[in-house]
C-alpha positions in Angstrom: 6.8 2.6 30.4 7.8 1.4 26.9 9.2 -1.8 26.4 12.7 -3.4 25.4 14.0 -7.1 24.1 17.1 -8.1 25.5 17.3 -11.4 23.0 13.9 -12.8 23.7 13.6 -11.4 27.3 11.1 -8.9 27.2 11.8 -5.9 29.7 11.2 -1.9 30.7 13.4 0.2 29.0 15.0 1.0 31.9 15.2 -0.8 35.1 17.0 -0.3 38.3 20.5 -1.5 40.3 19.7 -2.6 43.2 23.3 -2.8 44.5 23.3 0.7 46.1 21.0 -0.2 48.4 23.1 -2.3 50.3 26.4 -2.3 49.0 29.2 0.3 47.5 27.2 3.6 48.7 27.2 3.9 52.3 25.1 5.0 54.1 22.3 2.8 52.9 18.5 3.1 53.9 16.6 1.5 56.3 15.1 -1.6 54.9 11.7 -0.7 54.7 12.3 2.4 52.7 14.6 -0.1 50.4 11.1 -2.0 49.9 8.8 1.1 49.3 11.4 1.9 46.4 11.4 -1.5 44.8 7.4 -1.1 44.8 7.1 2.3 44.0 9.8 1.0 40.8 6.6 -1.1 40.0 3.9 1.0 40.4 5.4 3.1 37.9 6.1 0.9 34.9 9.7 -0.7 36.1 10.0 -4.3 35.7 13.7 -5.2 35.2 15.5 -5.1 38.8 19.4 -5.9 38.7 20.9 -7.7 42.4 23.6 -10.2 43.0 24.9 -12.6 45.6 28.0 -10.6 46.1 26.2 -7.2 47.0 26.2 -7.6 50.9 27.1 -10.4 50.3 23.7 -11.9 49.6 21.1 -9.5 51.8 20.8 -7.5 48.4 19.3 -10.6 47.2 17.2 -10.9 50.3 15.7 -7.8 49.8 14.5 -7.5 46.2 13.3 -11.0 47.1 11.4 -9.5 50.4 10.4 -6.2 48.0 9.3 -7.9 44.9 7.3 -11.0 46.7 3.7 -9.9 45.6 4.8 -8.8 41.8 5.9 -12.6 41.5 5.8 -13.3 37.6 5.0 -9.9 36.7 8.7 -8.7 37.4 12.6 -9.6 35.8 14.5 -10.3 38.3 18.5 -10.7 37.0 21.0 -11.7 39.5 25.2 -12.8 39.5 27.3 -15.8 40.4 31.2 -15.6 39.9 33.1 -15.1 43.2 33.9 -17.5 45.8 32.0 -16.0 49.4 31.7 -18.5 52.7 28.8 -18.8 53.9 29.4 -15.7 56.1 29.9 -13.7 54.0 33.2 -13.5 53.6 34.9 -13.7 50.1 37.1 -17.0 49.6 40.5 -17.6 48.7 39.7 -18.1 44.9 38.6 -14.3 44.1 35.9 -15.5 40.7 35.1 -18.6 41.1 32.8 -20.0 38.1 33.2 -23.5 38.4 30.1 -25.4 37.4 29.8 -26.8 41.4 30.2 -23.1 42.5 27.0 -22.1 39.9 25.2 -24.9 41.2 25.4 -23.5 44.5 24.4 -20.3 43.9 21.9 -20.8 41.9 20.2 -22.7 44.6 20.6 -20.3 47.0 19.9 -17.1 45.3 16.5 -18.9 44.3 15.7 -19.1 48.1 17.1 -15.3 48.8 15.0 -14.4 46.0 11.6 -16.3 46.7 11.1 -17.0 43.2 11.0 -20.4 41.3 13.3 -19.9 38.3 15.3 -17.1 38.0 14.6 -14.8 35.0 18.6 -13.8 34.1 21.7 -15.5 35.6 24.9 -13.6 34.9 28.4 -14.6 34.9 29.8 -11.6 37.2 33.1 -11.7 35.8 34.9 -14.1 34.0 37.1 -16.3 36.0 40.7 -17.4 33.8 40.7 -20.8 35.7 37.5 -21.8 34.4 36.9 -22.5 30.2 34.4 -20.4 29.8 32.2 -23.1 27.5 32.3 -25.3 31.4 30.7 -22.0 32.6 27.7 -21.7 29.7 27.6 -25.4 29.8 26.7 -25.4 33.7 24.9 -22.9 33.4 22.3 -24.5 29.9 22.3 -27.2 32.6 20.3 -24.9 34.8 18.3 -23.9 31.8 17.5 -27.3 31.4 16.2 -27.6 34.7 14.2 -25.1 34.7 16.0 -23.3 37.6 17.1 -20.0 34.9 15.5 -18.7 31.9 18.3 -16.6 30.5 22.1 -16.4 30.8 23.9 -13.6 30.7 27.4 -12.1 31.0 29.5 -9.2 32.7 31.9 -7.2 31.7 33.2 -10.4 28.8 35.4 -9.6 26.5 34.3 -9.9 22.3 35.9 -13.6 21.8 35.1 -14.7 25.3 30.9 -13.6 24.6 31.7 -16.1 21.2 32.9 -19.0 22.9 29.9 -18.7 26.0 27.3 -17.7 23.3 28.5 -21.0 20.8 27.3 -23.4 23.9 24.3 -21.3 25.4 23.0 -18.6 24.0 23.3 -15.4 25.8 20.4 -13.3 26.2 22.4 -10.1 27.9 26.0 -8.9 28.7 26.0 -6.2 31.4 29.0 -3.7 31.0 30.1 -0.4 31.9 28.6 2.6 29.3 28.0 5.5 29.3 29.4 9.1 27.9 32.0 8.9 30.3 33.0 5.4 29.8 32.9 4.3 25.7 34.9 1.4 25.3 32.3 -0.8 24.5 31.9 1.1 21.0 35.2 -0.2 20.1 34.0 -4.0 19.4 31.2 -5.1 22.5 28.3 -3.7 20.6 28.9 -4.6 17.2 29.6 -8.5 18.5 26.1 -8.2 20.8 24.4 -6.3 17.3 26.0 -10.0 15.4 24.9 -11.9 18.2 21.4 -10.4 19.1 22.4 -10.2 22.5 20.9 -7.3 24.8 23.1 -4.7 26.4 22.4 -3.5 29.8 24.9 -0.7 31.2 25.3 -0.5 34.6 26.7 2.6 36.1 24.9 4.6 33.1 25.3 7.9 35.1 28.7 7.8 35.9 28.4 6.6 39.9 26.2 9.3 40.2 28.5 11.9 38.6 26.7 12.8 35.2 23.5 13.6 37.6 25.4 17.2 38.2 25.2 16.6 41.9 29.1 15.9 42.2 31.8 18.3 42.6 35.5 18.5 43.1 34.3 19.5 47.0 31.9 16.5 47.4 32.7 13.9 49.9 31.1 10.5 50.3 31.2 7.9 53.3 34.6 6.2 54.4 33.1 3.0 53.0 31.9 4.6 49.6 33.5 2.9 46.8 34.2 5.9 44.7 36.5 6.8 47.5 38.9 4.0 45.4 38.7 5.4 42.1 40.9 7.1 40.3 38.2 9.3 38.1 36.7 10.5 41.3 39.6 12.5 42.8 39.1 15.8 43.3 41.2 16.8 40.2 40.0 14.4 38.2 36.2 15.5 39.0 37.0 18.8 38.4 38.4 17.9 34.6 34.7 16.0 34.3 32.6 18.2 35.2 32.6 19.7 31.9 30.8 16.4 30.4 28.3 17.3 33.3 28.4 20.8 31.8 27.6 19.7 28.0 24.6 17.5 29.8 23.3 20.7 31.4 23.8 22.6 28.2 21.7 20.1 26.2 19.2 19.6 29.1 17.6 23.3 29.1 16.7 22.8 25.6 14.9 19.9 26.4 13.6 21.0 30.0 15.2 17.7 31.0 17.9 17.0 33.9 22.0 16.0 33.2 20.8 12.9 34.3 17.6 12.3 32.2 19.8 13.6 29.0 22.9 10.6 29.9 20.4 8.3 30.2 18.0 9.3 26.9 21.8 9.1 24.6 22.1 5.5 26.0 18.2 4.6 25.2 18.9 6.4 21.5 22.2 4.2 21.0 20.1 0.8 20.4 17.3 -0.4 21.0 18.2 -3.5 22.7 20.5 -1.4 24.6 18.5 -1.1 28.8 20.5 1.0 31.3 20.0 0.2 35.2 20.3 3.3 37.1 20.5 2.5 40.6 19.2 4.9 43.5 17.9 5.0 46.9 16.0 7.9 46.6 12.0 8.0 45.2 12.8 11.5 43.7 15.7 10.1 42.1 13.6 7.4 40.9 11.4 9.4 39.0 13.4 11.9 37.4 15.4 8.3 36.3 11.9 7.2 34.7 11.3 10.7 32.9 14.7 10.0 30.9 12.6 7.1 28.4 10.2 10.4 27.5 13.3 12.6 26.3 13.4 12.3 22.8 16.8 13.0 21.3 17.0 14.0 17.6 19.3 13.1 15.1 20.5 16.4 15.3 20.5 16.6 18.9 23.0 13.4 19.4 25.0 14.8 16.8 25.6 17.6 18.2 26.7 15.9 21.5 29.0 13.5 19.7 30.5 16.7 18.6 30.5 18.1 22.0 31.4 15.3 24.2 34.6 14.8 21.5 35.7 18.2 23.0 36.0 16.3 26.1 39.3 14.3 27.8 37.9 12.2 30.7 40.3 12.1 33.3 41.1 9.6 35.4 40.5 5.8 35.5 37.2 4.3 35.7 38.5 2.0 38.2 41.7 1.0 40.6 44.5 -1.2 38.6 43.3 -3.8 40.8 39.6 -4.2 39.7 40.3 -3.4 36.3 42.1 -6.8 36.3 39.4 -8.4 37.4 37.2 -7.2 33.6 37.7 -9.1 30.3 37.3 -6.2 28.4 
């Protein structure tokens, strides 16, 4: 698989969220077919892998750790702090919590639930008010210094709040939101990373799952499933979208490519320090993911989806008021 700089960080050009696995989209696999994934991810050229302490809380960590053992050092592994969780597992009183004690201890423990000696790229989940966010860079450079992190990175930050972080320690990454159903980061993210020469890496670059074609207005998921919450996934709302999925479809045929691999070549064509993170549990899946970095979009190709996708009113909310709070976007 081709390669991509985030900042310095050198990386596939597309990697794979590892949330799903454990977190979000019940049911989840057995473990050991978790662990086949993260290898077969390898085998074929992936070596960016996306987890956090919160996804569980922390047996996503445990896992990649477990999964990605004998690729030690050949292998990006990018993990989260931000949220106060007891040691249970259950989240604390303070919702974010990125006080420079709080990094300290994750960053400790995620090194153990990861099995590695450094880890590659530490993001700030979500950006907590209570904390300035040069105390959060500045604990976190401290880490750099070290030697316990090699990057830093950011989530879902807000234009002047990636300044102030980026002013104190560089930031090699902010992970965000995009894709054709979500473009807000157009508006001022990506021309403050392009400044910066900070990477991008969008999670949810196929729309939970929705821009695969797979999802309906009839399509149900799991009691637990996340998308259950969301106000772009109710039944009307999906019906609305599905003619993004439509335009995907369209474009695909000409191209013998999937919805999916089309969503994901417009993200690789946007920039290229731009690295989506499809997440899946599935090996299929997986593949038709990878295929996506050989689908070469033309000029005249992505214009004529701009023109397209402008024909398009996405309904609904990408999340609940609730956990749209919680962004600094």
């Amino acid at each position: 698989m081709q390669k991509r700089k985030l900042g310095n960080l050198e990386v596939s050009a597309l990697g794979l969220g590892c949330m799903g696995m454990t977190h979000s989209y019940a049911p989840f696999p057995e473990k050991e077919a978790s662990i086949a994934l993260l290898r077969a991810a390898v085998e074929r050229g992936i070596t960016f892998f996306d987890t956090a302490e919160v996804y569980g809380p922390f047996n996503n960590e445990e896992l990649v750790g477990e999964g990605l053992a004998p690729f030690k050092g050949n292998v990006v592994i990018a993990t989260k702090f931000g949220f106060d969780i007891n040691s249970d597992g259950t989240h604390g009183p303070k919702g974010p919590d990125s006080s420079p004690e709080r990094i300290r201890q994750v960053c400790d423990a995620s090194l153990k639930r990861l099995r590695v000696d450094v880890i590659d790229l530490f993001y700030q989940h979500r950006v907590d008010p209570k904390v300035p966010i040069e105390d959060t860079a500045g604990a976190v450079k401290d880490l750099i210094a070290a030697g316990k992190v090699k990057h830093f990175g950011m989530s879902e930050a807000g234009a002047a709040t990636i300044r102030c972080a980026h002013a104190v320690q560089p930031v090699t990454a902010l992970q965000s939101e995009y894709s054709l159903w979500y473009r807000k980061p157009e508006e001022e993210i990506i021309p403050t990373l392009e400044e910066l020469g900070i990477g991008f890496v969008p999670f949810s670059p196929l729309g939970k799952g929705f821009l695969t074609g797979k999802i309906d207005e009839t399509s149900t998921f799991a009691k637990s499933d996340l998308r259950n919450s969301i106000p772009r996934f109710t039944p009307e709302a999906r019906k609305a979208n599905l003619a993004l999925v439509d335009l995907l479809t369209t474009i695909g045929k000409s191209k013998n490519a999937s919805p999916a691999q089309i969503a994901l070549a417009w993200l690789l064509a946007q920039k290229p320090w731009i690295v989506p993170i499809p997440g899946t549990t599935k090996l299929h899946r997986l593949e038709e993911n990878i295929g996506a970095a050989s689908v070469e979009l033309t000029s005249e190709d992505l214009r004529q989806i701009e023109q397209a996708a402008a024909d398009v009113t996405i309904q609904g909310e990408r999340y609940p008021e609730q956990l749209e709070r919680m962004t600094g976007l």
